[in-house]
C-alpha positions, 0 to 999 in steps of 0.5 A: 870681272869677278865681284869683290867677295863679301866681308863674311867670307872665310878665307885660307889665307891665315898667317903660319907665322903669325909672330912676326906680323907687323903690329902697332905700338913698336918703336923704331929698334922694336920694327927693325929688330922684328925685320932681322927676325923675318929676314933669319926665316925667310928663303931666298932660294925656290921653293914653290908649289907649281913649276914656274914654267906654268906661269903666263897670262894666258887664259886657261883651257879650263876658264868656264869653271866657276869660281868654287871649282878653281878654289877647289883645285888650289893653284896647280894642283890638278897638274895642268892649271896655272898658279893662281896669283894675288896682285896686292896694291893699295890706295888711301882715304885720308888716314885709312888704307884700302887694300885691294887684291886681284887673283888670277888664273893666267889671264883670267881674274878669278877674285877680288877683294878689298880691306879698309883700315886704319893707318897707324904710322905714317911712311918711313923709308924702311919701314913699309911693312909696318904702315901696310902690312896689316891692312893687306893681311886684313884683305888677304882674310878676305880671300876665298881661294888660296893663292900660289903666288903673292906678287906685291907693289913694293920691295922684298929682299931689296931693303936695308934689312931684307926684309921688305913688305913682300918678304916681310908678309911672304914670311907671315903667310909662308907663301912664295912671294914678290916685290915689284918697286918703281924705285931703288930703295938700296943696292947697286945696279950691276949696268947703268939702268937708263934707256935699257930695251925691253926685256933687259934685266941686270942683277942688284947687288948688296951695298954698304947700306944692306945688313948681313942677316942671320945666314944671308950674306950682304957683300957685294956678291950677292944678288938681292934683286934684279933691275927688269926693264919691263916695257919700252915705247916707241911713242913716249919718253923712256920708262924706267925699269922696274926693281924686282926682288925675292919675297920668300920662297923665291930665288932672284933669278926666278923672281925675275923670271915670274916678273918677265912672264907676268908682265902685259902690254904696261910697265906694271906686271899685270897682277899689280897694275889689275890690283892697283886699278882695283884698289882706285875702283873700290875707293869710290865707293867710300869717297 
């Protein structure tokens, strides 16, 4: 694998809106009423720089590049590369948060970063964003490569306000984005979810608890996410599914489409679980 970057390196990932970032200091109506905001500006329809069909965790023919020349080419833009896509997870060192990021090309890992901050807020349900949002744009800075596609451990337009951490950063950044959560923070799973097969999938819909934001209704209608049901084994109790939503950029049907074709031999899509085991390796070094 590709070594961290160094801190120096200048990065392209520098936040179009950076108005809506998540700051220290707001109180609670100040955070909820800047979530509506992001949610007015987000797009939950497709609107991506690369055909989704070229997502895969295959390894591209073209994997002897260095990693300057797939920086160079941006994600899709040579016509046959796959999308480069940012896995984003996070661990803790007391009240510090490492925020790692892994890039991949298919299936290979083209770079790796990783970001120690402070930690301003404790976890709110709802409120995601603000505690992690600003060490993860923190280590998106750090990026040498622009990716196509950020996929995050957490919940996009699956919030109270639809406007959760991947919609929330995805809208910061203007970059199509995901969100990948183990749980259901709201919303109604249109079938039981238990014991589902791999590959089954049902549509979330909004309930009581989701607000109508500006031109995104919230009746029971719409569907702000997906239950995907990512890995079944034979050898273990049933693993439950994942619950998959648009960030920015990304219709729910795509999102959980990319999901699908991001996902490895383990219930984590791969760009997150690399992420995740990242996040861990890098924290040694500071423990």
């Amino acid at each position: 694998m590709v070594p961290a970057a160094p801190a120096a390196v200048g990065s392209e990932m520098r936040p179009p809106r950076p108005d809506l970032a998540p700051r220290p200091g707001l109180s609670r109506d100040e955070m909820e009423s800047l979530q509506r905001r992001v949610a007015e500006t987000a797009v939950f329809e497709d609107d991506l720089p690369f055909d989704p069909a070229r997502v895969s965790l295959d390894t591209p023919e073209t994997e002897n590049r260095t990693l300057t020349e797939a920086t160079a080419l941006g994600g899709d833009a040579d016509g046959d590369s796959p999308p480069l896509v940012a896995g984003i997870d996070q661990s803790f060192l007391d009240d510090r948060a490492l925020s790692a990021v892994v890039v991949l090309r298919g299936g290979e890992v083209v770079e790796r970063v990783h970001a120690v901050s402070d930690l301003d807020l404790p976890y709110i349900p709802g409120l995601l964003s603000f505690r992690e949002g600003g060490p993860i744009l923190d280590a998106l800075a750090e990026l040498d490569c622009d990716p196509d596609l950020l996929v995050f451990d957490g919940s996009g337009r699956i919030h109270f306000r639809q406007a959760g951490l991947a919609t929330h950063l995805g809208v910061v950044c203007d970059a199509p984005s995901i969100g990948v959560a183990k749980s259901l923070l709201c919303g109604t799973p249109d079938e039981d979810v238990d014991g589902r097969p791999e590959g089954w999938r049902t549509p979330i819909r909004a309930d009581d608890s989701v607000d109508a934001v500006g031109g995104h209704p919230a009746d029971p209608e719409t569907t702000i996410g997906y239950a995907f049901q990512s890995r079944q084994y034979d050898s273990r109790p049933i693993v439950n599914p994942l619950y998959v939503s648009p960030g920015h950029r990304l219709s729910a049907a795509t999102t959980v489409d990319l999901v699908s074709r991001l996902s490895g031999s383990y219930k984590l899509p791969e760009p997150t679980r690399l992420a995740d085991a990242y996040a861990d390796e890098a924290k040694a070094q500071y423990e």
